[in-house]
Each structure stands twice: as structure tokens, then as C-alpha cells.
NULUMTOR-836239 format. One line per field, with one value per atom (N, C-alpha, C): atom name; x, y, z; residue number from 1; residue in one letter. Coordinates in nm, 2 decimals. Atoms other than C-alpha are relative to their C-alpha. Example, Ala and Ser with C-alpha at 12.3 -4.5 7.8 and 13.67 -1.06 7.14 Angstrom:
REM NULUMTOR-836239
atomo (N:CA:C:N:CA:C)
px (0.09:1.23:0.09:-0.09:1.37:-0.08)
py (-0.12:-0.45:0.12:-0.11:-0.11:0.11)
pz (0.00:0.78:0.00:0.00:0.71:0.08)
num (1:1:1:2:2:2)
residuo (A:A:A:S:S:S)
//
This chain:
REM NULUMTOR-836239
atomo (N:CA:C:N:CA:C:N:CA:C:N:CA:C:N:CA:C:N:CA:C:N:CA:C:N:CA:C:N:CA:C:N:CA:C:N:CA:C:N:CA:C:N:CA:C:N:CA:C:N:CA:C:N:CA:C:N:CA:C:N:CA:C:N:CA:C:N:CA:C:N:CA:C:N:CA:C:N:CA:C:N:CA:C:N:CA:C:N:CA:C:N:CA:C:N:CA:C:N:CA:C:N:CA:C:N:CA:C:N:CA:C:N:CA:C:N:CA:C:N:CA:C:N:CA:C:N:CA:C:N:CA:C:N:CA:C:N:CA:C:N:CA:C:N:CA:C:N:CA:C:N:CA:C:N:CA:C:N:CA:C:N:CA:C:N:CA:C:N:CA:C:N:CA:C:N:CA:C:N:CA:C:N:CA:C:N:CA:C:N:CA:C:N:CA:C:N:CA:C:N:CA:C:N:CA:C:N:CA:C:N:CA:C:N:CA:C:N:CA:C:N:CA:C:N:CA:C:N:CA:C:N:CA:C:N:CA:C:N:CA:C:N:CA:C)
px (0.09:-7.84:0.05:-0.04:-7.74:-0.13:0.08:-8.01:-0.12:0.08:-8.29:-0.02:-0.02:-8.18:0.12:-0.11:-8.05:0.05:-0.03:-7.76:0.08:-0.04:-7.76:-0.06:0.08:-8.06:0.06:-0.04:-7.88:0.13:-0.15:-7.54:-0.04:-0.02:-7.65:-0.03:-0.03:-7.73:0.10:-0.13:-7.43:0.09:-0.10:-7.26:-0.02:0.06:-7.45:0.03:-0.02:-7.39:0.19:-0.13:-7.00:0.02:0.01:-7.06:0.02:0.06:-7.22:0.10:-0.11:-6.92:0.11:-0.16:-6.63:0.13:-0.08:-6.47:0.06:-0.05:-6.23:-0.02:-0.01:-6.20:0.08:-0.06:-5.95:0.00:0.03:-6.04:-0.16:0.13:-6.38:0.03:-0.03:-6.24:0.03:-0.02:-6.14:-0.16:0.13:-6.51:-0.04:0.07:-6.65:0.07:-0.05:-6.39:-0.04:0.04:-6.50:-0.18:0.13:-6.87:-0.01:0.02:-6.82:0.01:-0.09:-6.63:-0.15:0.11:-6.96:-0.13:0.07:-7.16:-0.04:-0.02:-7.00:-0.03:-0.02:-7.00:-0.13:0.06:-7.32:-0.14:0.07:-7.55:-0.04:0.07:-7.76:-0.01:0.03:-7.71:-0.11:0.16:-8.05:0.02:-0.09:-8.09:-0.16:0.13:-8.41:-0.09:0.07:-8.49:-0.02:0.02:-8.52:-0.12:0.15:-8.77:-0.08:0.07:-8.94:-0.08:0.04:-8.99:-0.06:0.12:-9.14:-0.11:0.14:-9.42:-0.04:0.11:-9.49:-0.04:0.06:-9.53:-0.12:0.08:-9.72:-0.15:0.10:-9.94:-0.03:0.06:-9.98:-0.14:0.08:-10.11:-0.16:0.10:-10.33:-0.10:0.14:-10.52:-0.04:0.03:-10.55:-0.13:0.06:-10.72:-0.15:0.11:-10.92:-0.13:0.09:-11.05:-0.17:0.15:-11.44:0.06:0.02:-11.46:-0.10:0.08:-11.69:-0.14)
py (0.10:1.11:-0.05:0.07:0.88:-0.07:0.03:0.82:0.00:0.02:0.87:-0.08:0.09:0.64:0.11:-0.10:0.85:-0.14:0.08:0.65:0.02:-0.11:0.90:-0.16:0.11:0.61:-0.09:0.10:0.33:0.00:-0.03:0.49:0.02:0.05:0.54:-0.17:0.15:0.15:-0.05:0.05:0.07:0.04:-0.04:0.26:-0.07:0.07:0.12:-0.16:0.15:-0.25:0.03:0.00:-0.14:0.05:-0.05:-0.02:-0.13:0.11:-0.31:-0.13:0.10:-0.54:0.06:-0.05:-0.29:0.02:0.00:-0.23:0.17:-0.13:0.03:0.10:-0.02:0.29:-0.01:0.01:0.20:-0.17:0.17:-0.14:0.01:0.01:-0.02:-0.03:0.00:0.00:-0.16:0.09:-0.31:-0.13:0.09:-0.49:0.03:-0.06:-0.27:-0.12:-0.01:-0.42:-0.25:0.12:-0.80:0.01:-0.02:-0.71:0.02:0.05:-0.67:-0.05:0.14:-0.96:-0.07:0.08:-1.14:0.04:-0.05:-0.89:-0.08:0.04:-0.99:-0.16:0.17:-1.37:-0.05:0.03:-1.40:0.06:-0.07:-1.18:-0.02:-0.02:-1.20:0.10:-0.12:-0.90:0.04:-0.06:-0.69:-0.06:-0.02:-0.73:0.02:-0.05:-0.51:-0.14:0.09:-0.73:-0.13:0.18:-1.09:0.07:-0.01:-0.90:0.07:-0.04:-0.70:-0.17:0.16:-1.10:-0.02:0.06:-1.20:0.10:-0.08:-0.90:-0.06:0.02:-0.96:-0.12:0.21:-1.36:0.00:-0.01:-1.28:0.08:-0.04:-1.01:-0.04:0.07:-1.19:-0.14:0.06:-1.48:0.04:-0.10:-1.22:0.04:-0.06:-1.12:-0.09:0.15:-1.50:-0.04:0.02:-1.53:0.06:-0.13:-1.21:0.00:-0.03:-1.24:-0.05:0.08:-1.28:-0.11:0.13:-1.61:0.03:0.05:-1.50:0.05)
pz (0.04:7.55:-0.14:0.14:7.26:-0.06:0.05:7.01:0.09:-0.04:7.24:0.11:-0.12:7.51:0.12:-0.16:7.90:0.00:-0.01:7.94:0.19:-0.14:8.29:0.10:-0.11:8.42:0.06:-0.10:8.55:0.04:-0.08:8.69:0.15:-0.14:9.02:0.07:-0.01:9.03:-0.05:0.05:8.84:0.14:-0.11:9.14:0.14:-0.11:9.42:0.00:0.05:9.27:0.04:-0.02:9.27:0.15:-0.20:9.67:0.09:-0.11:9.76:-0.04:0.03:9.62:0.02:0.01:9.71:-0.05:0.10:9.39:0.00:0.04:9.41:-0.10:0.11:9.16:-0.07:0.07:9.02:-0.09:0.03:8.97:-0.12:0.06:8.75:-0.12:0.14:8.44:-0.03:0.01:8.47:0.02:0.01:8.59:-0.14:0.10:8.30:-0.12:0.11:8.05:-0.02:0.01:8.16:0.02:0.04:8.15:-0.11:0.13:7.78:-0.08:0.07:7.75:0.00:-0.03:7.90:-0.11:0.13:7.68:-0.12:0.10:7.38:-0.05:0.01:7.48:0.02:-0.01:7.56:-0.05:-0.02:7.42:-0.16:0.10:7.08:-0.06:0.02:6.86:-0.05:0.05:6.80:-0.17:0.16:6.43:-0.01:0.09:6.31:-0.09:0.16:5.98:0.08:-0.07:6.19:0.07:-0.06:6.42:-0.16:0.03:6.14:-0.13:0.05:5.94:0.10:-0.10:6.27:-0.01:-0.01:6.27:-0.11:0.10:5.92:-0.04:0.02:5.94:0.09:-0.09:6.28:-0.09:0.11:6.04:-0.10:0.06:5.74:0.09:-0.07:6.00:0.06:-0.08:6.15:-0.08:0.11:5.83:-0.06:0.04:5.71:0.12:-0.14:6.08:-0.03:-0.04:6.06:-0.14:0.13:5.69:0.00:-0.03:5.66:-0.18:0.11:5.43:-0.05:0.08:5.18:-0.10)
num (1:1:1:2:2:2:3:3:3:4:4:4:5:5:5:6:6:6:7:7:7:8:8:8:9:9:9:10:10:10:11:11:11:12:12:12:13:13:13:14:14:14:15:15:15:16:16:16:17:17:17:18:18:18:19:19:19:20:20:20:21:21:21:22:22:22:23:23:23:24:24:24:25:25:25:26:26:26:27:27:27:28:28:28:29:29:29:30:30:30:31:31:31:32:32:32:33:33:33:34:34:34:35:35:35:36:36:36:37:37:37:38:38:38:39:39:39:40:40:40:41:41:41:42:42:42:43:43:43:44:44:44:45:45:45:46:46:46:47:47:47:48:48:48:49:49:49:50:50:50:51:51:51:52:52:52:53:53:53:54:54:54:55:55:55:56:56:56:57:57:57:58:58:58:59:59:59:60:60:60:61:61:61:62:62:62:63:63:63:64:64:64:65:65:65:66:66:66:67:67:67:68:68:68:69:69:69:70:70:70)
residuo (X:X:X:X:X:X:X:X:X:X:X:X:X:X:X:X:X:X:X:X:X:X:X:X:X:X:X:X:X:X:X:X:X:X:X:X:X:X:X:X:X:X:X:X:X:X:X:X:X:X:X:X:X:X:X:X:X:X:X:X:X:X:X:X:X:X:X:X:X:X:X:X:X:X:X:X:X:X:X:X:X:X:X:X:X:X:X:X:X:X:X:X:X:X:X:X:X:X:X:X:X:X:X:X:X:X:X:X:X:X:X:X:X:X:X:X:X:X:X:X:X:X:X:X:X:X:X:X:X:X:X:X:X:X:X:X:X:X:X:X:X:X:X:X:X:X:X:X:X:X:X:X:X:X:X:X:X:X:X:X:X:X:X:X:X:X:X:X:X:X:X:X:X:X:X:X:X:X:X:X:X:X:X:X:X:X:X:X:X:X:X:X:X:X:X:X:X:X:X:X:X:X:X:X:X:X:X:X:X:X)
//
């Protein structure tokens, strides 16, 4: 387990998906190595600080909202 994430959970789907399209084994390394081409190419990296600015614009909003007037 890396950081708290089983990265065991989705290998028998990962295997079953390579069944059900008849990719050799010797051929995996190779899907794998353009799945993180597509990864890379398409994918938005997490970035903490961008979400932790969205909670606290959402909670600042939220205590503006919530406050008794008065």
C-alpha cells in the first residue's frame, strides 16, 4: 500500500479489461506505457492549495451566509 491507497484494488479489472481485448503479455508494458502517455496528456494534476482556496472562499461565503445580522 502506498500512502494509504491498495494499489492491489483494481488489478483484477485492470486484468480482465486486458482479457477482454486480448493483449498479450508481452504487449502490457507497452498499453501501460501509452496509458500514461494519455495520463500525462490529459489529466489535471491534483494540486492541494487550489482545492484548499476553494473550501476557504466556499467557508468564508458560508459564515457571511450564516451570520445573525445584529
Amino acid at each position: 500500500m502506498i500512502c494509504g491507497i491498495d494499489i492491489q484494488k483494481p488489478v483484477p479489472e485492470i486484468v480482465a479489461v486486458l482479457h477482454k481485448y486480448q493483449i498479450p503479455i508481452a504487449l502490457v508494458d507497452q498499453v501501460f506505457d501509452r496509458v500514461m502517455h494519455d495520463i500525462n496528456a490529459n489529466t489535471i494534476p491534483y494540486n492541494p492549495s487550489l482545492d484548499n482556496i476553494s473550501d476557504l472562499a466556499i467557508s468564508d461565503m458560508t459564515d457571511k451566509v450564516t451570520e445573525p445580522k445584529g
